[in-house]
C-alpha positions in Angstrom: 13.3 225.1 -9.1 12.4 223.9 -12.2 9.1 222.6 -13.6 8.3 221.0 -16.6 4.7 222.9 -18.1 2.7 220.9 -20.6 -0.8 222.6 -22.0 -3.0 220.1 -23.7 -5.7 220.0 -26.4 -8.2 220.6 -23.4 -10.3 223.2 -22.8 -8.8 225.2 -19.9 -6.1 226.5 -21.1 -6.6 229.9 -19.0 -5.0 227.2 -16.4 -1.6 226.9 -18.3 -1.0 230.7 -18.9 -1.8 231.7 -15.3 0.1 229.0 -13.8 3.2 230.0 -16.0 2.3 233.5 -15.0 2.4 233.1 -11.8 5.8 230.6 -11.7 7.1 233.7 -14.3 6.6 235.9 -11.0 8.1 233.4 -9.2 11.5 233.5 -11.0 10.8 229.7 -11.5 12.8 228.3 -14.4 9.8 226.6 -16.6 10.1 224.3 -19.4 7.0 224.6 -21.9 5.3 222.5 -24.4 2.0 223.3 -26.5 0.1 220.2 -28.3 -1.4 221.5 -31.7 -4.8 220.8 -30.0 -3.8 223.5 -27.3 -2.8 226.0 -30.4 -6.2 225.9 -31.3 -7.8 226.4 -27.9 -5.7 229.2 -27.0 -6.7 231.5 -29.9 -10.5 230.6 -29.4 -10.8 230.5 -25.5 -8.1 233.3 -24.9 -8.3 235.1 -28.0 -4.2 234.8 -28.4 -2.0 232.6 -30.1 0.8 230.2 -28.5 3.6 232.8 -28.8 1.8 234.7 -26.1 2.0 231.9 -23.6 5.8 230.8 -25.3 6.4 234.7 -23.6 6.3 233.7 -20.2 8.3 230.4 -20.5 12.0 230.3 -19.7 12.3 227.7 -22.4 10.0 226.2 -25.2 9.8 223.4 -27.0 8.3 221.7 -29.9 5.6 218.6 -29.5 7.7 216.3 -31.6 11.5 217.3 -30.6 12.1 214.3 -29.2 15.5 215.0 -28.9 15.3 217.5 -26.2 16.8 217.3 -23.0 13.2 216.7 -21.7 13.5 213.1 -23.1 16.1 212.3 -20.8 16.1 210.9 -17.2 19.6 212.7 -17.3 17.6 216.1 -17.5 16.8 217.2 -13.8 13.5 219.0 -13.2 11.8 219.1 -9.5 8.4 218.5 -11.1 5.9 218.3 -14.5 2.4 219.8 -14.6 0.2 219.1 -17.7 -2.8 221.9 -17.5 -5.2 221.1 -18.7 -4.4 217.5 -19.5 -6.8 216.2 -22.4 -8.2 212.6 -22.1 -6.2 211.9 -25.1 -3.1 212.5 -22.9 -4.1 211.0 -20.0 -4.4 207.6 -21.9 -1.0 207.9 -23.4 0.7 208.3 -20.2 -1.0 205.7 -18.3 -0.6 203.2 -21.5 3.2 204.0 -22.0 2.3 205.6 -25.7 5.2 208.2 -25.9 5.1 209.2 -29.5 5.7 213.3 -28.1 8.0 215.5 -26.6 4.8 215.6 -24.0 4.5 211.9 -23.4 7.8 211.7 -23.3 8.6 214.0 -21.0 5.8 212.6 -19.0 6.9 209.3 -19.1 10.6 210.0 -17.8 8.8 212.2 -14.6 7.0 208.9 -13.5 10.5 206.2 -14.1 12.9 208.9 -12.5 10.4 209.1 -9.4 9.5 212.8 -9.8 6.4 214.9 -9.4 4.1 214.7 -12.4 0.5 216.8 -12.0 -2.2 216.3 -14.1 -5.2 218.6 -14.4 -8.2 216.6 -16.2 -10.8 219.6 -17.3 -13.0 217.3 -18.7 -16.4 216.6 -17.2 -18.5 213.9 -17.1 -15.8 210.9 -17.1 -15.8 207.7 -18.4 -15.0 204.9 -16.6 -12.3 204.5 -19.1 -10.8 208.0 -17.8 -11.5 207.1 -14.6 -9.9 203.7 -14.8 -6.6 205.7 -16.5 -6.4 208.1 -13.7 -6.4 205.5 -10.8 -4.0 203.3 -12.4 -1.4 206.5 -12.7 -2.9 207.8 -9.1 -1.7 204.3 -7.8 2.1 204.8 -8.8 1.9 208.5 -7.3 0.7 210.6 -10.0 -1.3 213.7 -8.4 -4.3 213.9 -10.2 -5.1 217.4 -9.5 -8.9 217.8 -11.7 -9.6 221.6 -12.6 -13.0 221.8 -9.8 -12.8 224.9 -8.4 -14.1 225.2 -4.7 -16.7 228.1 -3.3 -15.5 228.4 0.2 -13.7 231.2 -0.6 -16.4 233.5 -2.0 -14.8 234.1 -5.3 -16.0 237.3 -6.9 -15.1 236.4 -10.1 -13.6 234.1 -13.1 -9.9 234.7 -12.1 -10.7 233.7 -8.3 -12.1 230.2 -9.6 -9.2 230.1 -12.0 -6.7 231.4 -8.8 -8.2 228.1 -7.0 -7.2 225.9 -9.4 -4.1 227.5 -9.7 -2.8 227.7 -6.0 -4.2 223.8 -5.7 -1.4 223.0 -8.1 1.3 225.3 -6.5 0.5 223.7 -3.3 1.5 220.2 -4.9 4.5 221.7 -6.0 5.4 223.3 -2.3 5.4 226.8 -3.7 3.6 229.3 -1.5 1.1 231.9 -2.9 -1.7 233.5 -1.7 -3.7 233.1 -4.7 -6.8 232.3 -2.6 -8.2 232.2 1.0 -7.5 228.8 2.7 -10.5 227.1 4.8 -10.1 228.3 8.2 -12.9 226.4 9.9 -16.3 228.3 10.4 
């Protein structure tokens, strides 16, 4: 399998470093790209820097290498996940503004007919966001937004962030057991 991994100028990037963790466990071939917004987030929500979360990517790429095989329909990957996807993104993707590798990248997912996973962090909405995610959700973009549920009895952070994690992984059809699925009562 592999699977396109885009972390945005969002907070929430804890998201994008446990999900590559977790597909790094995997043996999952990952492709990774980091927006300068997300350099910034990852040194002051994670207190690291974007070579730490580079580590557990097979491959890395820069935001404006538009010339990487990620540009091209010609490229075959089973799937894209942007986490956290920033509003900014969101409304370059559903407008057809590619000017990045992550736009890009995003924008050959949804005309080859491949998976493409967006996780919105932000919180409220606007109806402009709102409007943006319906128009991709109606051409079969999963729009996958970082609300953890409770069901589960987390005991801590990384059992909310596990949540949102497996959520995603169960888009893509991997299995985990990163959390404890509803059973009924």
């Amino acid at each position: 399998m592999r699977i396109i991994v885009a972390i945005t100028g969002a907070s929430g990037v804890v998201y994008g470093k446990r999900l590559l963790e977790v597909l790094s466990d995997k043996n999952i071939e990952t492709h990774l790209i980091i927006s300068k917004g997300a350099e910034e987030i990852i040194t002051s929500e994670l207190s690291s820097k974007k070579h730490d979360l580079e580590k557990l990517a097979t491959h890395v790429y820069q935001m404006n290498d538009l010339s990487s095989p990620l540009s091209s329909g010609s490229f075959i990957v089973d799937a894209m996940v942007i986490v956290p996807c920033s509003a900014k993104t969101l409304a370059g993707i559903a407008n057809g503004y590619s000017d990045n590798l992550i736009l890009r990248a995003a924008e050959v997912t949804i005309k080859q007919g491949r998976k493409l996973i967006l996780v919105p962090r932000e919180t409220p909405v606007s109806a402009i966001q709102i409007e943006n995610m319906l128009k991709l959700a109606r051409i079969g973009v999963v729009i996958l937004p970082a609300m953890p549920a409770f069901y589960h009895n987390p005991k801590n952070i990384n059992d909310l962030i596990d949540f949102v994690v497996g959520k995603i992984l169960d888009s893509l059809d991997i299995e985990h057991n990163l959390f404890k699925r509803w059973t009924g009562r």
